[in-house]
N, C-alpha and C positions, 0 to 999 in steps of 0.2 A: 184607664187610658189605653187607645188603640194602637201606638204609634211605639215601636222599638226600635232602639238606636241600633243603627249597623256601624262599624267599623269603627276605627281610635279614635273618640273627641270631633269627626266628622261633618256633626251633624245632620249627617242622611237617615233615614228611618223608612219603615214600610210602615205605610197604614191601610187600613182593612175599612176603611169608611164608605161608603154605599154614599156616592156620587147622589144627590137631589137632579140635578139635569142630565146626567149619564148613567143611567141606576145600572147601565150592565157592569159598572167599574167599584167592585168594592161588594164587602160583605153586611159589615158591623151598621146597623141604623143608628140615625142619629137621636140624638138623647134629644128630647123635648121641656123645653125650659121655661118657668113662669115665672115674669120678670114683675107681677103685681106683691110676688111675697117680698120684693126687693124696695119696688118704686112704689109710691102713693100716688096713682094717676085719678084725676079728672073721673076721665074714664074707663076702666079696666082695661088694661093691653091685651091685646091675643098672645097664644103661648107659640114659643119662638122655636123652632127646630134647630135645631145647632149640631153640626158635627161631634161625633162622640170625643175624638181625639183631640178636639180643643175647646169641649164644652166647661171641663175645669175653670180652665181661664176667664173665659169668657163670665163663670160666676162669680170668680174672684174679684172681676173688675165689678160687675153686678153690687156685691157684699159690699164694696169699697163707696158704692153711691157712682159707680160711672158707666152710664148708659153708654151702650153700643146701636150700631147703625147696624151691621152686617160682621160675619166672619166665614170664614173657609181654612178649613185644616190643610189645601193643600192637593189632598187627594194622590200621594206616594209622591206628593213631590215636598221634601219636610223645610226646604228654605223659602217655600210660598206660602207660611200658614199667614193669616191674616187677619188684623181685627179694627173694625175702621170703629174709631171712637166718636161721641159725638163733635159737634162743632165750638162747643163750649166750655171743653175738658182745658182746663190751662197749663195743667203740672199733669205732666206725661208718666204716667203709672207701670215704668218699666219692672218695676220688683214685681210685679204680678201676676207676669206672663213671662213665658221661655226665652231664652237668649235666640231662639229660631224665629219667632211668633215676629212678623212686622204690623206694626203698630200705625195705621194708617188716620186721617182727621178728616170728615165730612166738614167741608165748609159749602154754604148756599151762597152762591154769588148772581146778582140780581143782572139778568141778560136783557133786560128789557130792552127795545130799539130805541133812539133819540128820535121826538117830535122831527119829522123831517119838512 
C-alpha cells in the first residue's frame, strides 16, 4: 500500500499513485487486477486496473463475492478514496475497507420518456 498516514489520527495521507487521466500526477502504477480468479463469468471479464493504494480493498470486497463498478484512491486527497459497489450489494461491507474509503452504490434507474 501507497498511501502514509500524516498527522494524529487525521486521516490525511500522501499517495504516490499515477493519476490514469492526469498521468503527470503521481508516481506508483496501478496494480492490475483479475476479477475472473474471483467471479464465474458467462464471459471472462477484462482485467481491471485499480489504483495501487486501494487495490487491497477493492480485493477484499472481490474475495468477499462483492463485485465493484469503479474505484479511485483519491489521488493525495485520502478522504476521497472511493469504491462504488454494485447495485445489488444489500449488506454494506464496511469491515472491508478503511474507515477513509467511502463506499458508494451503482443503481440503473430506467430514464426512459413517457409515450407523449
Amino acid at each position: 500500500m501507497t498511501t502514509t498516514p500524516r498527522g494524529e489520527g487525521e486521516g490525511e495521507g500522501e499517495c504516490t499513485c499515477r493519476s490514469s487521466n492526469r498521468p503527470d500526477i503521481g508516481e506508483t502504477p496501478e496494480r492490475i487486477l483479475d476479477p475472473n480468479e474471483y467471479f464465474d463469468w458467462t464471459t471472462p471479464a477484462k482485467k481491471v486496473a485499480v489504483d495501487e493504494c486501494i487495490a487491497d480493498e477493492v480485493l477484499a470486497l472481490w474475495k468477499a463475492g462483492i463485485w465493484t463498478r469503479g474505484s479511485c484512491c483519491g489521488h493525495n486527497d485520502f478522504w476521497d478514496r472511493s469504491i462504488i459497489l454494485d447495485e445489488d450489494v444489500v449488506v454494506i461491507p464496511f469491515s472491508l475497507v478503511s474507515r477513509q474509503t467511502k463506499l458508494k452504490q451503482w443503481k440503473l434507474v430506467d430514464l426512459t420518456r413517457p409515450n407523449e
